[in-house]
ModelCIF file with pLDDT and N, C-alpha, C, O atoms, coordinates in Angstrom:
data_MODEL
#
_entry.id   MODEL 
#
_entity.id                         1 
_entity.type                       polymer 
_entity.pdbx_number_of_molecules   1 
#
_entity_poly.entity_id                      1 
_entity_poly.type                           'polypeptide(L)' 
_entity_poly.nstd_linkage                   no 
_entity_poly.nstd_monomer                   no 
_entity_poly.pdbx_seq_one_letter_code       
;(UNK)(UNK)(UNK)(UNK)(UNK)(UNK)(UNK)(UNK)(UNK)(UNK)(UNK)(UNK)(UNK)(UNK)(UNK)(UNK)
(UNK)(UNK)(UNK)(UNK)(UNK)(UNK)(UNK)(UNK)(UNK)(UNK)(UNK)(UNK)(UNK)(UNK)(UNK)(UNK)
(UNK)(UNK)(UNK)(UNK)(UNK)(UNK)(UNK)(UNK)(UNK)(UNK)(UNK)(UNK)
;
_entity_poly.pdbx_seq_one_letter_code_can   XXXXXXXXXXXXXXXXXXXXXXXXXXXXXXXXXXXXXXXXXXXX 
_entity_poly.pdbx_strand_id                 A 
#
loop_
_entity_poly_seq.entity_id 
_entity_poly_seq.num 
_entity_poly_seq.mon_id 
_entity_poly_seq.hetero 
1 1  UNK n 
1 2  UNK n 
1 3  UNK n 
1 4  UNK n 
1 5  UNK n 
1 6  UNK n 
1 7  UNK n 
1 8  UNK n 
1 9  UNK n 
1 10 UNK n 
1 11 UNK n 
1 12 UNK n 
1 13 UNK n 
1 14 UNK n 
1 15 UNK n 
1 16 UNK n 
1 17 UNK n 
1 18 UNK n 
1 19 UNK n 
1 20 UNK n 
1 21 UNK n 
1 22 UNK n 
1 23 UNK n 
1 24 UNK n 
1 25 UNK n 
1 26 UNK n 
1 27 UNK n 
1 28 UNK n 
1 29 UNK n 
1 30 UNK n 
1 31 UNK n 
1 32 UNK n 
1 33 UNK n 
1 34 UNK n 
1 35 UNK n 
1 36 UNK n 
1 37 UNK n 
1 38 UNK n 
1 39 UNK n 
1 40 UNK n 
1 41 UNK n 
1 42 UNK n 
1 43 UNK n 
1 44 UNK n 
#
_struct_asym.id          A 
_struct_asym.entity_id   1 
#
loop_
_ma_qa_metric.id 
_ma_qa_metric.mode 
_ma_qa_metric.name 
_ma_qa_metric.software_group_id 
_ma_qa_metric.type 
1 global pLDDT . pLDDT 
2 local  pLDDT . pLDDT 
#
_ma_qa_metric_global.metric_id      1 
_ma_qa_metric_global.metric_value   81.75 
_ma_qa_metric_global.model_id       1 
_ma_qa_metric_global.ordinal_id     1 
#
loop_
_ma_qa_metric_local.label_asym_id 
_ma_qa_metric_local.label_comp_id 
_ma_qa_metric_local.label_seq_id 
_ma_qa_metric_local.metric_id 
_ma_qa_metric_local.metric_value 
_ma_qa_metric_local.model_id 
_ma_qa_metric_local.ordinal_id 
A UNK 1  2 62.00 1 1  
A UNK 2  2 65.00 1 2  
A UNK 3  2 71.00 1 3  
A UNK 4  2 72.00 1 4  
A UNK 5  2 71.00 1 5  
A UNK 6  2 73.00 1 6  
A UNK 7  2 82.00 1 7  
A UNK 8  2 79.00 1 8  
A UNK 9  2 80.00 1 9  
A UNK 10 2 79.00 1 10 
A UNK 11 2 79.00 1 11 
A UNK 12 2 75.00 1 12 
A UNK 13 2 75.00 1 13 
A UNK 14 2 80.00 1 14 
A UNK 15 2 79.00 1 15 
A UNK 16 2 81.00 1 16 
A UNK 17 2 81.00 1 17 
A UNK 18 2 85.00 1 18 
A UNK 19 2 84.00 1 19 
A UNK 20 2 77.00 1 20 
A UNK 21 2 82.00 1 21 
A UNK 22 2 83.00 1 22 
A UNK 23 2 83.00 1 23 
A UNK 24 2 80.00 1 24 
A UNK 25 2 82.00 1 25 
A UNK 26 2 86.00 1 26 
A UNK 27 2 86.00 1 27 
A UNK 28 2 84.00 1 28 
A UNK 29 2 88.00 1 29 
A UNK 30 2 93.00 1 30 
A UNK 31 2 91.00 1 31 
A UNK 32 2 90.00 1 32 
A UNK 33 2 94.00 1 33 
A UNK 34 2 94.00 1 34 
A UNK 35 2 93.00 1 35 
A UNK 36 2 93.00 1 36 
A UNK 37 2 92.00 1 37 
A UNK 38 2 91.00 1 38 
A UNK 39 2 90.00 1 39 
A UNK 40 2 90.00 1 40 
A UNK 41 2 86.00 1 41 
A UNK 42 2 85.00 1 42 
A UNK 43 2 69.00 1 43 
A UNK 44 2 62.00 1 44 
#
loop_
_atom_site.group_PDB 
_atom_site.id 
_atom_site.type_symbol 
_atom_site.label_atom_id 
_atom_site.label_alt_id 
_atom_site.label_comp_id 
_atom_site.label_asym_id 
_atom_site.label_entity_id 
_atom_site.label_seq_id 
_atom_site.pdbx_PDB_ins_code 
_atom_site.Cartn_x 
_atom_site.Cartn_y 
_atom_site.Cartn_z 
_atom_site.occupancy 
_atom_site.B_iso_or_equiv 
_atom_site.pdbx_formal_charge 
_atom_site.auth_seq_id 
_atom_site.auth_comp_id 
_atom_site.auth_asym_id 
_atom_site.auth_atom_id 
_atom_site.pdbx_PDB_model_num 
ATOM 1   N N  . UNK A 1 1  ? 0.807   -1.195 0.000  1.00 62.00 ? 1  UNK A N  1 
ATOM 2   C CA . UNK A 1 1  ? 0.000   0.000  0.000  1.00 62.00 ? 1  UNK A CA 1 
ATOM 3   C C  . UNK A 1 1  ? 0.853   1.263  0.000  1.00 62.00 ? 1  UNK A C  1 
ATOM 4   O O  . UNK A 1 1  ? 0.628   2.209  -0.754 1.00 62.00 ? 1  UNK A O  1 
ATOM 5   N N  . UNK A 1 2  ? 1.871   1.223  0.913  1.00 65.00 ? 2  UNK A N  1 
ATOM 6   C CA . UNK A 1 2  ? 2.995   2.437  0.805  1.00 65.00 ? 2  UNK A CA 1 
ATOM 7   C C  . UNK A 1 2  ? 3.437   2.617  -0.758 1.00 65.00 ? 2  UNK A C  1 
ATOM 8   O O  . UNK A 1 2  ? 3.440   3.575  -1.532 1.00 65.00 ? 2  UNK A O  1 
ATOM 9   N N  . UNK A 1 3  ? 3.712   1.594  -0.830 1.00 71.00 ? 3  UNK A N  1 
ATOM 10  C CA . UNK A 1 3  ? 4.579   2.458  -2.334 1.00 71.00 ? 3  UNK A CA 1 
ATOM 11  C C  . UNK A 1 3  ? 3.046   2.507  -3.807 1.00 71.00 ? 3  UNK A C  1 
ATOM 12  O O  . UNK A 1 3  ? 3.342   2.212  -4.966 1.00 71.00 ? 3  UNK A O  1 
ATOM 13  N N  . UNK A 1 4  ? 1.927   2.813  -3.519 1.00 72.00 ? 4  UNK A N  1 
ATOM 14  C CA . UNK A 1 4  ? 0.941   2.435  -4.551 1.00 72.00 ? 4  UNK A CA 1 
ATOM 15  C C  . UNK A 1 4  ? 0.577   3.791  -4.162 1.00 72.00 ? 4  UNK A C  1 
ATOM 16  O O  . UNK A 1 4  ? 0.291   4.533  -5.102 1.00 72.00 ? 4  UNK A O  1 
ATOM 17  N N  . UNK A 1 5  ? 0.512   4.368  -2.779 1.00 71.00 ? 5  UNK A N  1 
ATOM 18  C CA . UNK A 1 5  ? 0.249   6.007  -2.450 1.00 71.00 ? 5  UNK A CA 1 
ATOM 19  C C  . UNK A 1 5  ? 0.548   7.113  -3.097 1.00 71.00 ? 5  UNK A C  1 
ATOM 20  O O  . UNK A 1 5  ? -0.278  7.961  -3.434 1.00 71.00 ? 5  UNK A O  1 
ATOM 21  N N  . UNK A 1 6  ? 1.714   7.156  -3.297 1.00 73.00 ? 6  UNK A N  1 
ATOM 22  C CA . UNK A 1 6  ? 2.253   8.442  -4.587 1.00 73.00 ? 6  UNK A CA 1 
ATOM 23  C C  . UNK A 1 6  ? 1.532   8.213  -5.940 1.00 73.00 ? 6  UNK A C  1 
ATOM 24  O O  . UNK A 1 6  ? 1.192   9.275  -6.461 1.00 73.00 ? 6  UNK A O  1 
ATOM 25  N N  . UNK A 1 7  ? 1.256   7.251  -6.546 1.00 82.00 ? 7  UNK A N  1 
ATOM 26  C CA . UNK A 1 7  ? 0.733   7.527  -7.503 1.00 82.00 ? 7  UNK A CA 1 
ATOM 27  C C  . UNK A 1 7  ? -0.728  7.533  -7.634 1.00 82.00 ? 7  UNK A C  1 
ATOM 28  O O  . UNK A 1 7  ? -1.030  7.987  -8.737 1.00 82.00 ? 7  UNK A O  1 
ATOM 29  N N  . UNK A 1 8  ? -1.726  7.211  -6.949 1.00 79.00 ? 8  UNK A N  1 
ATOM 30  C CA . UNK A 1 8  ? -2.680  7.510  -6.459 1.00 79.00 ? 8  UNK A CA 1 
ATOM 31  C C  . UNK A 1 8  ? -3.603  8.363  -5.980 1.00 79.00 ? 8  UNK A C  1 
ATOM 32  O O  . UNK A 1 8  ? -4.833  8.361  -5.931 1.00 79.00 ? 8  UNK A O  1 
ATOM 33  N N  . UNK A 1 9  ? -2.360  9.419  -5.484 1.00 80.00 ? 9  UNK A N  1 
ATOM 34  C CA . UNK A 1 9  ? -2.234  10.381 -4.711 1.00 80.00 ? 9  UNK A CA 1 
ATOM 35  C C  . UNK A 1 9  ? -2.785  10.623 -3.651 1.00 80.00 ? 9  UNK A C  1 
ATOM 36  O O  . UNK A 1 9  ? -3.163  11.750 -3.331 1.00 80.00 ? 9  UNK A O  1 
ATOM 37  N N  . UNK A 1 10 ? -2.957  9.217  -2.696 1.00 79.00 ? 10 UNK A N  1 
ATOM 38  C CA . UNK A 1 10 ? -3.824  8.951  -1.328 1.00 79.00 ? 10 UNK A CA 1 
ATOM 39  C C  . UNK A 1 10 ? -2.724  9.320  -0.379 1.00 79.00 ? 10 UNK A C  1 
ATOM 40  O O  . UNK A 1 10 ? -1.535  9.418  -0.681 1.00 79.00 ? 10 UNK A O  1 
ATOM 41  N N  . UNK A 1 11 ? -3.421  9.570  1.167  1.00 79.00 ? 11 UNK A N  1 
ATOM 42  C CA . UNK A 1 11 ? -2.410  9.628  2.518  1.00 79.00 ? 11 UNK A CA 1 
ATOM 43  C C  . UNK A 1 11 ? -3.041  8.240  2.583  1.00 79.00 ? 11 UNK A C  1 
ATOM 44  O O  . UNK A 1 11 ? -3.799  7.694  1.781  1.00 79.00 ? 11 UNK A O  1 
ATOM 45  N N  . UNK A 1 12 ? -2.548  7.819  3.711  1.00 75.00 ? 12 UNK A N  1 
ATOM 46  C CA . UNK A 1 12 ? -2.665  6.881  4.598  1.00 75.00 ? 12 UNK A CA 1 
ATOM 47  C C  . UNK A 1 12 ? -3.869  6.471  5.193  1.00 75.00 ? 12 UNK A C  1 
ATOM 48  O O  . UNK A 1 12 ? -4.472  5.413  5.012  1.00 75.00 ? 12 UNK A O  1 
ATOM 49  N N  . UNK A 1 13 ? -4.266  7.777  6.199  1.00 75.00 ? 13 UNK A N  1 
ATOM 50  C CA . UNK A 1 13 ? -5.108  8.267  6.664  1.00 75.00 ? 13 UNK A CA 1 
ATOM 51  C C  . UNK A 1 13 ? -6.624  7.574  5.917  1.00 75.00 ? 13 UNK A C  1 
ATOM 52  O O  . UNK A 1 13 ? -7.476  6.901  6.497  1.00 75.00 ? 13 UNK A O  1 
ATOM 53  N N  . UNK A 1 14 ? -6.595  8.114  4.077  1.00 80.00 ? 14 UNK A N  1 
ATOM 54  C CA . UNK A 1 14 ? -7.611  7.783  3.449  1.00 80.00 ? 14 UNK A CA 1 
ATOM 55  C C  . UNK A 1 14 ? -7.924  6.230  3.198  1.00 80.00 ? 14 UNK A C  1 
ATOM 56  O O  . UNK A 1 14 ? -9.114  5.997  2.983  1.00 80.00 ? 14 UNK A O  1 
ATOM 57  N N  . UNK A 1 15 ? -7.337  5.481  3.191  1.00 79.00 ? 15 UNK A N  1 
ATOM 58  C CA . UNK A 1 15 ? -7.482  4.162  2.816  1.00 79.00 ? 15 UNK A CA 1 
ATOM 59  C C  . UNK A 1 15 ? -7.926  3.370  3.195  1.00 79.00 ? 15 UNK A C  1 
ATOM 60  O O  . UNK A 1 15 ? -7.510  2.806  4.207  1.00 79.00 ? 15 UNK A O  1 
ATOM 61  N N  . UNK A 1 16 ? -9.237  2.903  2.357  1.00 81.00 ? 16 UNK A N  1 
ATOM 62  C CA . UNK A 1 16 ? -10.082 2.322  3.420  1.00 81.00 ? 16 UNK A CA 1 
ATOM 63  C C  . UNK A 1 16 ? -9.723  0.482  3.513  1.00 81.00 ? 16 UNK A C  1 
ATOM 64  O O  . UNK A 1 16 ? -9.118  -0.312 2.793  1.00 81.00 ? 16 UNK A O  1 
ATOM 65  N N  . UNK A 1 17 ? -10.478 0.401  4.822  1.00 81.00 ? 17 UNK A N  1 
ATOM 66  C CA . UNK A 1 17 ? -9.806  -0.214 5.845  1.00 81.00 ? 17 UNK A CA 1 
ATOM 67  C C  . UNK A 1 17 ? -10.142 -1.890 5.649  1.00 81.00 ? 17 UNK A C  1 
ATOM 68  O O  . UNK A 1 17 ? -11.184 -2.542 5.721  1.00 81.00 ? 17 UNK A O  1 
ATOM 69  N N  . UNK A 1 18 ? -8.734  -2.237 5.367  1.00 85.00 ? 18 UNK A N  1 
ATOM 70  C CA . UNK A 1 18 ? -9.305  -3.902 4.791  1.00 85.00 ? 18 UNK A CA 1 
ATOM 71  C C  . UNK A 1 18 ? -8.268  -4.484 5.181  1.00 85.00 ? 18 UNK A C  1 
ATOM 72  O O  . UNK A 1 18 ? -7.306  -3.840 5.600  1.00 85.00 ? 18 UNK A O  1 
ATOM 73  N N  . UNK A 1 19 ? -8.277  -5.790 5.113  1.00 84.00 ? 19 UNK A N  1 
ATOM 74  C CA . UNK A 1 19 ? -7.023  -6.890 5.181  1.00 84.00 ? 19 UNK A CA 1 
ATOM 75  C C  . UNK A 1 19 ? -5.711  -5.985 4.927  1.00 84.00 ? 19 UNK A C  1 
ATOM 76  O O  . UNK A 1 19 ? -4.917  -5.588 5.779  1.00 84.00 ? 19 UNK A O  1 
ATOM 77  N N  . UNK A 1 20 ? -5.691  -5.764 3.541  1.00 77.00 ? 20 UNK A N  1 
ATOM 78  C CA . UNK A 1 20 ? -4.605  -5.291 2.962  1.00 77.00 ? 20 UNK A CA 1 
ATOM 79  C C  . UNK A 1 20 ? -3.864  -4.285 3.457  1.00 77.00 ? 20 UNK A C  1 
ATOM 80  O O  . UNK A 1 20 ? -2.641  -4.370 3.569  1.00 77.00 ? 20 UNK A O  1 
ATOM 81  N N  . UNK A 1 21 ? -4.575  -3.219 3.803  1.00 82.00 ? 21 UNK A N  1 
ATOM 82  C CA . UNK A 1 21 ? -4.580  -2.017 4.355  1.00 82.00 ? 21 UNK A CA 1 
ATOM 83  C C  . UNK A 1 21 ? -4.324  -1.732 5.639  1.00 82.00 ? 21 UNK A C  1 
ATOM 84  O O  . UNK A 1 21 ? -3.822  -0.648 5.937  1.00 82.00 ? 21 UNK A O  1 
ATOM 85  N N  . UNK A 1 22 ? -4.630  -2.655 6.559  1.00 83.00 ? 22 UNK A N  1 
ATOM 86  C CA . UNK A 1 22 ? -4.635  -2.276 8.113  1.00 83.00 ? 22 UNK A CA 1 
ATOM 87  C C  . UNK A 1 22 ? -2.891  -2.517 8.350  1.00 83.00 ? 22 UNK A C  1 
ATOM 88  O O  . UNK A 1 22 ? -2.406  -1.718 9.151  1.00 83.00 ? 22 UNK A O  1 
ATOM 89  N N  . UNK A 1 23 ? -2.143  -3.293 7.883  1.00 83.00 ? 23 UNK A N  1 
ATOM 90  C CA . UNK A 1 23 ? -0.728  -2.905 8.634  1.00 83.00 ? 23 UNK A CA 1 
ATOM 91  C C  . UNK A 1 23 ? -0.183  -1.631 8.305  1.00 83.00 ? 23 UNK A C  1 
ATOM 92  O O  . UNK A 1 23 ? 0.536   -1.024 9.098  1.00 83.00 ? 23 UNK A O  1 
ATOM 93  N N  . UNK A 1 24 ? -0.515  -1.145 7.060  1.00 80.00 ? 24 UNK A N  1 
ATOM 94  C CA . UNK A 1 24 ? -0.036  0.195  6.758  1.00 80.00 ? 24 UNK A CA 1 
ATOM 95  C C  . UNK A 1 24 ? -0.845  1.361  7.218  1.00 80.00 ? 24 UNK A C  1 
ATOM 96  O O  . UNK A 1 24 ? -0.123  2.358  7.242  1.00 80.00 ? 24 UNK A O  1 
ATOM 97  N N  . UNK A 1 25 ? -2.089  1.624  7.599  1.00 82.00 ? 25 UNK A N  1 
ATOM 98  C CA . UNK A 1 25 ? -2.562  2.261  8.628  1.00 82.00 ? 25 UNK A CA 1 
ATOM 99  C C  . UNK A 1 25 ? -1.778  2.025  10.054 1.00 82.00 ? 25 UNK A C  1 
ATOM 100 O O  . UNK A 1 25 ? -1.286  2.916  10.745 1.00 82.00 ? 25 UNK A O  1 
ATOM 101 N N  . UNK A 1 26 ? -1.779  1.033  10.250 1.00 86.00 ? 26 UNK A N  1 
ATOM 102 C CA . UNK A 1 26 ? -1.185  0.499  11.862 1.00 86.00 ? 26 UNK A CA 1 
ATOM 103 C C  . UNK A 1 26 ? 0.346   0.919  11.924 1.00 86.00 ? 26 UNK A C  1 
ATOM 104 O O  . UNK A 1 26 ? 1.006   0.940  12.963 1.00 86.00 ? 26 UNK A O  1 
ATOM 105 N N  . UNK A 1 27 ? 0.832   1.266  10.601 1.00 86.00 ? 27 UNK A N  1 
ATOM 106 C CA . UNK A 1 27 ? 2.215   1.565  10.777 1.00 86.00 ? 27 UNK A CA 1 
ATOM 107 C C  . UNK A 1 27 ? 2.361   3.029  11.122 1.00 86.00 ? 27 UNK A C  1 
ATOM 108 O O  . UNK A 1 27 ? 2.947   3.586  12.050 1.00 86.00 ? 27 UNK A O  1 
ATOM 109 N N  . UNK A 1 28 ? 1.550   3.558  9.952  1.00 84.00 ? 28 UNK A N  1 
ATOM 110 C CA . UNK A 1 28 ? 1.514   5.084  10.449 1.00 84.00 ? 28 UNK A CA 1 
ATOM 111 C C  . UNK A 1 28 ? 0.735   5.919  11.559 1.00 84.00 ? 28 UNK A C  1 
ATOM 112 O O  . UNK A 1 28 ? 0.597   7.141  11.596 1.00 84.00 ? 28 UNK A O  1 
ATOM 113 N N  . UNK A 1 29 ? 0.334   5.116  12.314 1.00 88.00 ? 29 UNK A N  1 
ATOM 114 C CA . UNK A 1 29 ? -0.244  5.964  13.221 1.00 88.00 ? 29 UNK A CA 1 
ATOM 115 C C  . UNK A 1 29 ? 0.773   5.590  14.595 1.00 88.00 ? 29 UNK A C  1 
ATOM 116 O O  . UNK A 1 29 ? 0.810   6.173  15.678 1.00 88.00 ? 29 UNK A O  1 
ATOM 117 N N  . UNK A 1 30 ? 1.466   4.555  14.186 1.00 93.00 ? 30 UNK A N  1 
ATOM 118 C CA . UNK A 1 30 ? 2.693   3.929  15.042 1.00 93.00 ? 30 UNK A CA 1 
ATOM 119 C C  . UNK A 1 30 ? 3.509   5.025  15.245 1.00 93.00 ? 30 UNK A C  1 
ATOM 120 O O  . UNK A 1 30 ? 3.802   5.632  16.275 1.00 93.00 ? 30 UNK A O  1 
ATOM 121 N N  . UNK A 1 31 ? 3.778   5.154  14.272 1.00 91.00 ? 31 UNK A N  1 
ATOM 122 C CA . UNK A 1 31 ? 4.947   6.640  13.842 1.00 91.00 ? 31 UNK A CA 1 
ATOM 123 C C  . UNK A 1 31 ? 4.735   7.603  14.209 1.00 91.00 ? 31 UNK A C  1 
ATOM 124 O O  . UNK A 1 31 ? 5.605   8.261  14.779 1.00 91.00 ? 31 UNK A O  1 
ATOM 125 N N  . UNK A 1 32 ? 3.381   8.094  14.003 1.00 90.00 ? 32 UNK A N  1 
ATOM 126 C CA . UNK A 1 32 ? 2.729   9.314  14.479 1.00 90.00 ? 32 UNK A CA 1 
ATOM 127 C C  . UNK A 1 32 ? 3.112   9.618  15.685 1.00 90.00 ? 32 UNK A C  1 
ATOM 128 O O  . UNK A 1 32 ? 3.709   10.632 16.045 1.00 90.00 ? 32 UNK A O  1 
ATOM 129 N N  . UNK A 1 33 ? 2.603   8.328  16.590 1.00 94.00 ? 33 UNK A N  1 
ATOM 130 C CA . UNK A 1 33 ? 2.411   8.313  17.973 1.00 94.00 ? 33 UNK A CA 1 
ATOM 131 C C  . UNK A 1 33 ? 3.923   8.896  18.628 1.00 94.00 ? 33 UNK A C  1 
ATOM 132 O O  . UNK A 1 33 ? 4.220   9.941  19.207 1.00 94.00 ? 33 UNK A O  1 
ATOM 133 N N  . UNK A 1 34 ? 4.755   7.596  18.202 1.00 94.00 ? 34 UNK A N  1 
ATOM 134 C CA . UNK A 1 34 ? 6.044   7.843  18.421 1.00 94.00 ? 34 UNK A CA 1 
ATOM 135 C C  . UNK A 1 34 ? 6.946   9.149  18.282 1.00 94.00 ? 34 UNK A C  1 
ATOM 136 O O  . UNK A 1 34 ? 7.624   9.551  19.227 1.00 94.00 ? 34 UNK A O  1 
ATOM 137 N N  . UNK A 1 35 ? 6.920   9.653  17.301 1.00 93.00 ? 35 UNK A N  1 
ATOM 138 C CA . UNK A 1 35 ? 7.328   11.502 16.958 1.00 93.00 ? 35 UNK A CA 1 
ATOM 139 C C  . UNK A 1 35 ? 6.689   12.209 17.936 1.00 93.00 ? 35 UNK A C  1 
ATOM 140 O O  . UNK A 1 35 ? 7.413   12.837 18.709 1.00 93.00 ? 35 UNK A O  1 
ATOM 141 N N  . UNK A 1 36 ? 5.239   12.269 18.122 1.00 93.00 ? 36 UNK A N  1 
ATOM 142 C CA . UNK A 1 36 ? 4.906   13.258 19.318 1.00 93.00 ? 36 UNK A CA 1 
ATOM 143 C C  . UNK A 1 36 ? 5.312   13.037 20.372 1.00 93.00 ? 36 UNK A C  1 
ATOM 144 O O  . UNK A 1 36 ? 5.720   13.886 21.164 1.00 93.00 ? 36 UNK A O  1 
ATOM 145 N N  . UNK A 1 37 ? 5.254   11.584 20.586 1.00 92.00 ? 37 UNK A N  1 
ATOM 146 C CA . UNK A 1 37 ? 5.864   11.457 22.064 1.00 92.00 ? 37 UNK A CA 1 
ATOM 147 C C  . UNK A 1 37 ? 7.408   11.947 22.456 1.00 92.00 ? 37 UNK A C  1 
ATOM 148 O O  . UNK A 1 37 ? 7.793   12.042 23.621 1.00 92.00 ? 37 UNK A O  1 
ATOM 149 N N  . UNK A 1 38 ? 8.193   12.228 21.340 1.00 91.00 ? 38 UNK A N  1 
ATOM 150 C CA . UNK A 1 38 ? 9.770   12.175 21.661 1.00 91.00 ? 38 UNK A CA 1 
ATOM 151 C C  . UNK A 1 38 ? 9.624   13.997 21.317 1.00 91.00 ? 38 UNK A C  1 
ATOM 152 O O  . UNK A 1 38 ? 10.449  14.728 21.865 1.00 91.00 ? 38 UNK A O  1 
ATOM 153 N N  . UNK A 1 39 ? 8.822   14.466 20.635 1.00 90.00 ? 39 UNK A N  1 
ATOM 154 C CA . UNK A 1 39 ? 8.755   15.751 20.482 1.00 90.00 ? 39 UNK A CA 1 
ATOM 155 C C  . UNK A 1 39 ? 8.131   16.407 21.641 1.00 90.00 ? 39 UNK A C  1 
ATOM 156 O O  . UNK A 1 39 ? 8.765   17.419 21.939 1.00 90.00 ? 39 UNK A O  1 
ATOM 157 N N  . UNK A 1 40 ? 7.304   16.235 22.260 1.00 90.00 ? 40 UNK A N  1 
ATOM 158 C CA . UNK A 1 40 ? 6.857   16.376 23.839 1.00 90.00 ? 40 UNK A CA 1 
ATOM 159 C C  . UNK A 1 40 ? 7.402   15.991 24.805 1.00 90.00 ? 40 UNK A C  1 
ATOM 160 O O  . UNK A 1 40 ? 7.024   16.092 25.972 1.00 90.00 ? 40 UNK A O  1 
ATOM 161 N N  . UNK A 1 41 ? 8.570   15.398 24.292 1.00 86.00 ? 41 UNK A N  1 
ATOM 162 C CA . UNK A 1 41 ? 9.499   14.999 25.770 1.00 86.00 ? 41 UNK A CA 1 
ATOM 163 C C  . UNK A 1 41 ? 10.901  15.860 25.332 1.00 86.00 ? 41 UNK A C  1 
ATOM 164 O O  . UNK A 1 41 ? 11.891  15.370 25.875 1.00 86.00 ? 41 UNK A O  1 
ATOM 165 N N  . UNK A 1 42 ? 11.219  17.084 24.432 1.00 85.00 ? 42 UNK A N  1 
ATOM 166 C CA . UNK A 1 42 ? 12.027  17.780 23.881 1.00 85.00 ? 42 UNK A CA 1 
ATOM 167 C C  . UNK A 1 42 ? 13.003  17.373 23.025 1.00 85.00 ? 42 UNK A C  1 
ATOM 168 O O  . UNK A 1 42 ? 13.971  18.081 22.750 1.00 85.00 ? 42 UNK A O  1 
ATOM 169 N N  . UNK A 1 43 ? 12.732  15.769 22.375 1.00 69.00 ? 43 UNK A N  1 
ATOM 170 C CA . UNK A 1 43 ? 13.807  15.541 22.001 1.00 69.00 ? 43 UNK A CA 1 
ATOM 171 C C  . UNK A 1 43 ? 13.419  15.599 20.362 1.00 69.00 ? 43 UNK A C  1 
ATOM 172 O O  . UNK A 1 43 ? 12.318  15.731 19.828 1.00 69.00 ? 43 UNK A O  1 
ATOM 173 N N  . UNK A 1 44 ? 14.858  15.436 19.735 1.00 62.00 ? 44 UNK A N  1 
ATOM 174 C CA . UNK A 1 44 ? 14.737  15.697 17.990 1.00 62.00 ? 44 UNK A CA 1 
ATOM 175 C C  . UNK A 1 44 ? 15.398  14.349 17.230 1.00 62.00 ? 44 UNK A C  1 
ATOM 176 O O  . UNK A 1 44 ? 15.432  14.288 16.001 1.00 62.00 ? 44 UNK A O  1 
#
């Protein structure tokens, strides 16, 4: 699903939600999570 996004021109966010789809949702909101948390704890 990641690399089918650029040409598509979907986020993540949009993709609706199936077999196929849920680890790459599940990845990016992984990430998400992770960046705010290290950005709210001051780090870069």
């Amino acid at each position: 699903m990641h690399t089918d996004a650029p040409l598509t021109g979907e986020v993540v966010t949009t993709y609706p939600r199936s077999r196929a789809t849920a680890n790459a949702i599940d990845d990016y909101k992984d990430l998400a999570l992770e960046l705010t948390s290290l950005w709210a704890n001051g780090k870069r």
